[in-house]
PyMOL Python script that loads the backbone (N, CA, C, O; Angstrom):
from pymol import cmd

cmd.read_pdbstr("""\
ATOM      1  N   UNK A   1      21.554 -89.621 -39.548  1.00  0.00           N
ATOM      2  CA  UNK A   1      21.741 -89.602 -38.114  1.00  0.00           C
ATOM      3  C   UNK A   1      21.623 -91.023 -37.595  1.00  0.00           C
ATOM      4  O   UNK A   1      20.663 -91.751 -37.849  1.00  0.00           O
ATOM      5  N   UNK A   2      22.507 -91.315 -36.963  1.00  0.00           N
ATOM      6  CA  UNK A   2      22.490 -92.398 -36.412  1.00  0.00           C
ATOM      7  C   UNK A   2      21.579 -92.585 -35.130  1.00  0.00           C
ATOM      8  O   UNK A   2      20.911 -93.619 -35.138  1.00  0.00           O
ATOM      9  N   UNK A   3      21.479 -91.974 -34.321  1.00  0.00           N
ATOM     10  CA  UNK A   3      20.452 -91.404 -33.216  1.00  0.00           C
ATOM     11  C   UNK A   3      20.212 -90.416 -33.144  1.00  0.00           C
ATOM     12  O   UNK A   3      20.860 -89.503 -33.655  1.00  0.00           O
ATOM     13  N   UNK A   4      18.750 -90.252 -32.186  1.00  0.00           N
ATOM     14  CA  UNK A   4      18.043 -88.588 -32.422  1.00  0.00           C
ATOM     15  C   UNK A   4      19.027 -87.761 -31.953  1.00  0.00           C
ATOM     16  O   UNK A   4      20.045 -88.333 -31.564  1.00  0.00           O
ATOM     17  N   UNK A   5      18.981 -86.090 -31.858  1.00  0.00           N
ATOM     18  CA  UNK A   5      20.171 -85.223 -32.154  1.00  0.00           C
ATOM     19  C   UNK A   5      19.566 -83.988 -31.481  1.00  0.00           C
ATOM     20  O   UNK A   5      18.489 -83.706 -32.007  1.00  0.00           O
ATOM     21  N   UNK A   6      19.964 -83.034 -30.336  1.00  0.00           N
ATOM     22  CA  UNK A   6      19.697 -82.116 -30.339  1.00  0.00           C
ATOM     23  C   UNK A   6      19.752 -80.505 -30.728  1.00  0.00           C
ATOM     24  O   UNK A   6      20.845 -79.959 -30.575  1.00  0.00           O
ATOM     25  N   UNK A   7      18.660 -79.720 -31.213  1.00  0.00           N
ATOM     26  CA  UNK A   7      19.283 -78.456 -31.809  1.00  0.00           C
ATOM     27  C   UNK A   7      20.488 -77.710 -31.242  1.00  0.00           C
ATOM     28  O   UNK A   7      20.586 -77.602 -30.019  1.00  0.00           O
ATOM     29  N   UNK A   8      21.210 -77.302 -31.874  1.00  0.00           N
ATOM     30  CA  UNK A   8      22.613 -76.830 -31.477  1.00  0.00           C
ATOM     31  C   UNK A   8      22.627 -75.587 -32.922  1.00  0.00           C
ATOM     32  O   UNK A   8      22.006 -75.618 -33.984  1.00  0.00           O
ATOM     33  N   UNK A   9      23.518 -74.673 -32.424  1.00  0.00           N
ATOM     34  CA  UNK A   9      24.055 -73.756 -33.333  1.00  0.00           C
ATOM     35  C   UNK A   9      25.003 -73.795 -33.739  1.00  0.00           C
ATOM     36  O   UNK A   9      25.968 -73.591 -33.002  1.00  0.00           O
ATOM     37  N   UNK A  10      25.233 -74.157 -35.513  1.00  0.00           N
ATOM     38  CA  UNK A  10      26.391 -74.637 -36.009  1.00  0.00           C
ATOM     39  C   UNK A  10      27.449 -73.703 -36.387  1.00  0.00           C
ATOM     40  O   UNK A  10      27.045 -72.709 -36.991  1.00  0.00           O
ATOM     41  N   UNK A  11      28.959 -73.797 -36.134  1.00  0.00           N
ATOM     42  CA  UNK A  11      29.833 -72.906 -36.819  1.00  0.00           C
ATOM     43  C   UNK A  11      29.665 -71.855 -37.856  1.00  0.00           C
ATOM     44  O   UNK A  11      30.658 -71.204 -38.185  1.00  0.00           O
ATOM     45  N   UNK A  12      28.208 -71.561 -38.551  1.00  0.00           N
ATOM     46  CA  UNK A  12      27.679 -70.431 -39.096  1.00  0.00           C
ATOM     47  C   UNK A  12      26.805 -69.994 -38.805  1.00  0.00           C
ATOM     48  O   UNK A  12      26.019 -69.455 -39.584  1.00  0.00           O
ATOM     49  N   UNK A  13      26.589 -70.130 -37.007  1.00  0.00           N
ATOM     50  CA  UNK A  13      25.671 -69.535 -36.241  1.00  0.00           C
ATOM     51  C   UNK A  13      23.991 -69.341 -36.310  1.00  0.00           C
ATOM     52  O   UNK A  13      23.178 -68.517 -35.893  1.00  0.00           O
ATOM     53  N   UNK A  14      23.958 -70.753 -37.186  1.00  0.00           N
ATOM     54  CA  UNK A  14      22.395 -71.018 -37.825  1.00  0.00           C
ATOM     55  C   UNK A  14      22.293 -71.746 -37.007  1.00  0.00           C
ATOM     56  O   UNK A  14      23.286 -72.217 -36.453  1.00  0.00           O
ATOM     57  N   UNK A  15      20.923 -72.103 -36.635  1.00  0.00           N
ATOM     58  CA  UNK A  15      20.299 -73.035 -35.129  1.00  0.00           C
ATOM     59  C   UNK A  15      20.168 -74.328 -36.468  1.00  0.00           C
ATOM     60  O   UNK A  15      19.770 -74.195 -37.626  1.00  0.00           O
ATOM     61  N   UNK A  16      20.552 -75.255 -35.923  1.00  0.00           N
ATOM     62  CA  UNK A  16      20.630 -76.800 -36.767  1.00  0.00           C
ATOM     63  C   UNK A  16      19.738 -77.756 -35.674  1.00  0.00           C
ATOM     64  O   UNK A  16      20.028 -77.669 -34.481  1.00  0.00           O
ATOM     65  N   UNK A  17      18.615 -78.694 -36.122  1.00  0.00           N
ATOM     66  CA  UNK A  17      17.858 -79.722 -35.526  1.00  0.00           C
ATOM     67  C   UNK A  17      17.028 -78.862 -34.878  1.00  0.00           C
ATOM     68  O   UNK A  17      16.922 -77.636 -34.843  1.00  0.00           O
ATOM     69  N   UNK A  18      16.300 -80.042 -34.229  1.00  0.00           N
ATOM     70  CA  UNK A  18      16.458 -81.317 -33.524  1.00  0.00           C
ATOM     71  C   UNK A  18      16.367 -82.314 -34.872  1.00  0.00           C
ATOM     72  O   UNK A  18      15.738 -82.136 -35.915  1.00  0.00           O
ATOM     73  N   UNK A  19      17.124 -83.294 -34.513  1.00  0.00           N
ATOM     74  CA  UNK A  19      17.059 -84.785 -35.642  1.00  0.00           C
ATOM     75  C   UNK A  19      16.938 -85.811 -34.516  1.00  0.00           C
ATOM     76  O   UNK A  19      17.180 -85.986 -33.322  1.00  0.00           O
ATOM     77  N   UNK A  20      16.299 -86.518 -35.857  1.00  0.00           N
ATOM     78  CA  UNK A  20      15.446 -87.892 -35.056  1.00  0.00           C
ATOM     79  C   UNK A  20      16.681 -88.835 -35.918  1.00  0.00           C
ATOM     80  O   UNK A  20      17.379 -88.514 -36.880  1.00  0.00           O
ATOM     81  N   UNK A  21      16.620 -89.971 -35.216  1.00  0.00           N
ATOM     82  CA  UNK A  21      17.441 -91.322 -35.978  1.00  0.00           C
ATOM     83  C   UNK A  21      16.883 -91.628 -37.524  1.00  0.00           C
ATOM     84  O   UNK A  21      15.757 -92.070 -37.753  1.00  0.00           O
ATOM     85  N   UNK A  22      17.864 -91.317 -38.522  1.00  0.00           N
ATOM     86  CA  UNK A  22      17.170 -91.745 -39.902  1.00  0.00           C
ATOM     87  C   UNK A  22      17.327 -90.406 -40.479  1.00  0.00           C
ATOM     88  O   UNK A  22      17.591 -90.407 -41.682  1.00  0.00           O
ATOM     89  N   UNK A  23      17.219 -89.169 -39.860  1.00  0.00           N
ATOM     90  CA  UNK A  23      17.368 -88.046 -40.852  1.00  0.00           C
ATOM     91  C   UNK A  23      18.769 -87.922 -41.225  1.00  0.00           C
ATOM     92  O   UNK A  23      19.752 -88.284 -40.578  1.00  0.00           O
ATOM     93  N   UNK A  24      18.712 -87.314 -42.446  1.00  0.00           N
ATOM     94  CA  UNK A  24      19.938 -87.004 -43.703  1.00  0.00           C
ATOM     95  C   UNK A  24      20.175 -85.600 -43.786  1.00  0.00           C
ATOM     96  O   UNK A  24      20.307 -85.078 -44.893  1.00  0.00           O
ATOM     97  N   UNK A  25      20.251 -84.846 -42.603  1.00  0.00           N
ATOM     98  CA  UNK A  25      20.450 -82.896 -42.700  1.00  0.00           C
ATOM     99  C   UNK A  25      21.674 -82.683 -43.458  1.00  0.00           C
ATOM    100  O   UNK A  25      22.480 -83.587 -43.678  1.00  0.00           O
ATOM    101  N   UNK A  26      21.762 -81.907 -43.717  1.00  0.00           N
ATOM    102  CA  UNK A  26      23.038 -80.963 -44.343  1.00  0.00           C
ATOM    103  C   UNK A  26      23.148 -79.936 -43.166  1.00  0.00           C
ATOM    104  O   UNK A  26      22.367 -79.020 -42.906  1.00  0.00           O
ATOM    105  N   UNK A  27      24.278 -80.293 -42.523  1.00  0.00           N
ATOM    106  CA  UNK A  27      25.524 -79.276 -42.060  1.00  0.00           C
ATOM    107  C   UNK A  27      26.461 -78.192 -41.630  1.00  0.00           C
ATOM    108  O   UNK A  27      26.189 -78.444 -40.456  1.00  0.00           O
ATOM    109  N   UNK A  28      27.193 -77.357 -41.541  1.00  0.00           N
ATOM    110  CA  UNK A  28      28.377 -77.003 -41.639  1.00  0.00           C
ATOM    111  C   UNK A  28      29.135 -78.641 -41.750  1.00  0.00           C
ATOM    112  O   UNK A  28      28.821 -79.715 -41.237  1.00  0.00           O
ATOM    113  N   UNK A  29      30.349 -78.205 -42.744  1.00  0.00           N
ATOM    114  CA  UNK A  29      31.719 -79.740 -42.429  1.00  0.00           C
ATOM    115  C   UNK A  29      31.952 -79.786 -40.924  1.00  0.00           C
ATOM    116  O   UNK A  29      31.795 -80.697 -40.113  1.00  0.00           O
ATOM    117  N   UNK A  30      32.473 -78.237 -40.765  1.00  0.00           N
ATOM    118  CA  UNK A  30      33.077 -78.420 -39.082  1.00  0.00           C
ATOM    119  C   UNK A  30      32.014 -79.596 -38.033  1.00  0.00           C
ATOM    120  O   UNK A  30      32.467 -80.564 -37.422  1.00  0.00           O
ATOM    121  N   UNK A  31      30.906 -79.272 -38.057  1.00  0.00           N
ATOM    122  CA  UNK A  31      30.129 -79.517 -37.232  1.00  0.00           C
ATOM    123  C   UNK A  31      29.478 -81.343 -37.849  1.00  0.00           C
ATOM    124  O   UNK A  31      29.151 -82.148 -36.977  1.00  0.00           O
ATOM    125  N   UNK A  32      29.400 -81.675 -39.088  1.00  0.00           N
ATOM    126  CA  UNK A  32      29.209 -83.107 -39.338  1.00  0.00           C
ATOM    127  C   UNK A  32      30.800 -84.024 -39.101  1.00  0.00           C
ATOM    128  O   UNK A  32      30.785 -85.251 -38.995  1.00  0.00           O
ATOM    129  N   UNK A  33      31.554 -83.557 -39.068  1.00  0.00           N
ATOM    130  CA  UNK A  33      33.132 -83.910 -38.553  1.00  0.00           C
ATOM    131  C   UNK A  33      32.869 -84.275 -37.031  1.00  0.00           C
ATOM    132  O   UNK A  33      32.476 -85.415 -36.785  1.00  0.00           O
ATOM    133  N   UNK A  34      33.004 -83.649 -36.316  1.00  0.00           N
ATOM    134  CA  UNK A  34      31.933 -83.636 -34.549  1.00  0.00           C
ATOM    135  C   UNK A  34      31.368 -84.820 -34.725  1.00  0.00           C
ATOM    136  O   UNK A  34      31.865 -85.901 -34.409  1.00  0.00           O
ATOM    137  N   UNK A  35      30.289 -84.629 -35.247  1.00  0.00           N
ATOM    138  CA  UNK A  35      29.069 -85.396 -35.056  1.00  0.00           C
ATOM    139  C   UNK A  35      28.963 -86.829 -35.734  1.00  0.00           C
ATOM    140  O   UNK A  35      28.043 -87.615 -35.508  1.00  0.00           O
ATOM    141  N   UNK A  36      30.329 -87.132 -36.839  1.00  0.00           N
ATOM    142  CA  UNK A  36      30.651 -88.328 -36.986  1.00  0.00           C
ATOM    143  C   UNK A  36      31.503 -88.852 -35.871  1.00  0.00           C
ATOM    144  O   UNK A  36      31.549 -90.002 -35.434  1.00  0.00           O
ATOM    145  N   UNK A  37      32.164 -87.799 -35.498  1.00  0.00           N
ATOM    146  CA  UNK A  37      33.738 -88.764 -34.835  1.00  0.00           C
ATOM    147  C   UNK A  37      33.055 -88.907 -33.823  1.00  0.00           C
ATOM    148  O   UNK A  37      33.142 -90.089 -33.489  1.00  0.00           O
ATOM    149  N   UNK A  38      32.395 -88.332 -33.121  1.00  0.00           N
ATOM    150  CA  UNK A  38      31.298 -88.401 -31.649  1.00  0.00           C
ATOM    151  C   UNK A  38      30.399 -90.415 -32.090  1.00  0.00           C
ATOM    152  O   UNK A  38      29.965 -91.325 -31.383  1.00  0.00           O
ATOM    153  N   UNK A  39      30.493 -90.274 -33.031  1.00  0.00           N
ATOM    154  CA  UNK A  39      29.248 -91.800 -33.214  1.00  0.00           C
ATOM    155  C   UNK A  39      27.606 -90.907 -33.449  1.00  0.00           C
ATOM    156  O   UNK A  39      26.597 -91.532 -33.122  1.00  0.00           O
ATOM    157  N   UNK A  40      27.499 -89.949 -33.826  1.00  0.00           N
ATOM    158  CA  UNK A  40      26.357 -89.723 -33.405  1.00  0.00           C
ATOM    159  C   UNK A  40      25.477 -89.645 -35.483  1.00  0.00           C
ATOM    160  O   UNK A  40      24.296 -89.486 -35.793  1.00  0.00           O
ATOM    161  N   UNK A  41      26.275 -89.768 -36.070  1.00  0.00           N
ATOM    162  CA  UNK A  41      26.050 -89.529 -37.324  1.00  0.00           C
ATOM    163  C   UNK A  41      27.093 -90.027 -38.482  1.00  0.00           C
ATOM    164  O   UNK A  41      28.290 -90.047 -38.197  1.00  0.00           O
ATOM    165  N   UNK A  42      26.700 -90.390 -39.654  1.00  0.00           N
ATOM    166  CA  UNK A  42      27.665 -91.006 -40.526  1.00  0.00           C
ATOM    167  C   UNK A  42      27.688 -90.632 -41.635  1.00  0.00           C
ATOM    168  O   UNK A  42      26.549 -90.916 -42.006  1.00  0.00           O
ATOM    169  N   UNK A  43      28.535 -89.860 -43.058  1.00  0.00           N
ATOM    170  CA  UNK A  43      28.612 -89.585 -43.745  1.00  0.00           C
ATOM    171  C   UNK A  43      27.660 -90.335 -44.515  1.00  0.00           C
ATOM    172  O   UNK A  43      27.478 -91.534 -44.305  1.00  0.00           O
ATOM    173  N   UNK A  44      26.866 -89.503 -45.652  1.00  0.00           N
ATOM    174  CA  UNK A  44      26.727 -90.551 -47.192  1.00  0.00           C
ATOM    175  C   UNK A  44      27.095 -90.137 -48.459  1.00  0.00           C
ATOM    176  O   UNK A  44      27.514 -88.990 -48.614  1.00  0.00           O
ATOM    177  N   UNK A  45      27.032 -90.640 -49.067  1.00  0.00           N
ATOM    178  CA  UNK A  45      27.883 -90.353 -50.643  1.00  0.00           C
ATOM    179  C   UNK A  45      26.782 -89.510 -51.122  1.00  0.00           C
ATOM    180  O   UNK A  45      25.592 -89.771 -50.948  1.00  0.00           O
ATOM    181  N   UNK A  46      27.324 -88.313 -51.838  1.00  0.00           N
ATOM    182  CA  UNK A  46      26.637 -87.603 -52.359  1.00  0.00           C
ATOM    183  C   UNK A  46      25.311 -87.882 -53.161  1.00  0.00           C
ATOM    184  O   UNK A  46      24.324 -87.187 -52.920  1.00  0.00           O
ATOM    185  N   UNK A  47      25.261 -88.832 -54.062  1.00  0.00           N
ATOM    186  CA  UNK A  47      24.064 -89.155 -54.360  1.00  0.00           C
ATOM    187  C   UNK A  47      23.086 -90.137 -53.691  1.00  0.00           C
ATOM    188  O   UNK A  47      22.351 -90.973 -54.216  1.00  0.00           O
ATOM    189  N   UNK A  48      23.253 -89.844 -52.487  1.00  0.00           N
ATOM    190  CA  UNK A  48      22.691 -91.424 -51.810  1.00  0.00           C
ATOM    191  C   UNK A  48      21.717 -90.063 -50.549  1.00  0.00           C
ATOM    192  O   UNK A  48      21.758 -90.288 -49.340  1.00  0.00           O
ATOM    193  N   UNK A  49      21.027 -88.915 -51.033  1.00  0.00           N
ATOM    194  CA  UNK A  49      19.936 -88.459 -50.382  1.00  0.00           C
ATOM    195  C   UNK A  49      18.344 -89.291 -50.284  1.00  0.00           C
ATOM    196  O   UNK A  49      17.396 -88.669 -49.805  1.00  0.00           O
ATOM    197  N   UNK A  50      18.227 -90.214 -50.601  1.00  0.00           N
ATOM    198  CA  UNK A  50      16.896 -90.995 -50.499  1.00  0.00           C
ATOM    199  C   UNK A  50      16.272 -90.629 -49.137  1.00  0.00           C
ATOM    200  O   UNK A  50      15.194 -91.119 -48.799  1.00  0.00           O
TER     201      UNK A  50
END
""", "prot")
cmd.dss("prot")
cmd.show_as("cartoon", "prot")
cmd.util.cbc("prot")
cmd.orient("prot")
């Protein structure tokens, strides 16, 4: 997350967050698609969960 994030219910109707700046959540695609193109979050390469 690029900045903190509020809980929202994602395209599989699971309640997702709140995220703070720095967390690495997992998703729905639909909804990390959003939330990149918005600026609000940025993909990472699969092995890069640290």
């Amino acid at each position: 997350m690029k900045n903190d994030f509020p809980e929202f219910t994602g395209t599989d109707l699971e309640i997702y967050g709140p995220y703070e700046e720095g967390d690495k959540p997992r998703v729905p695609e639909d909804n990390a698609d959003i939330m990149v193109n918005r600026g609000n979050a940025e993909y990472l390469d699969e092995g890069d969960e640290s």
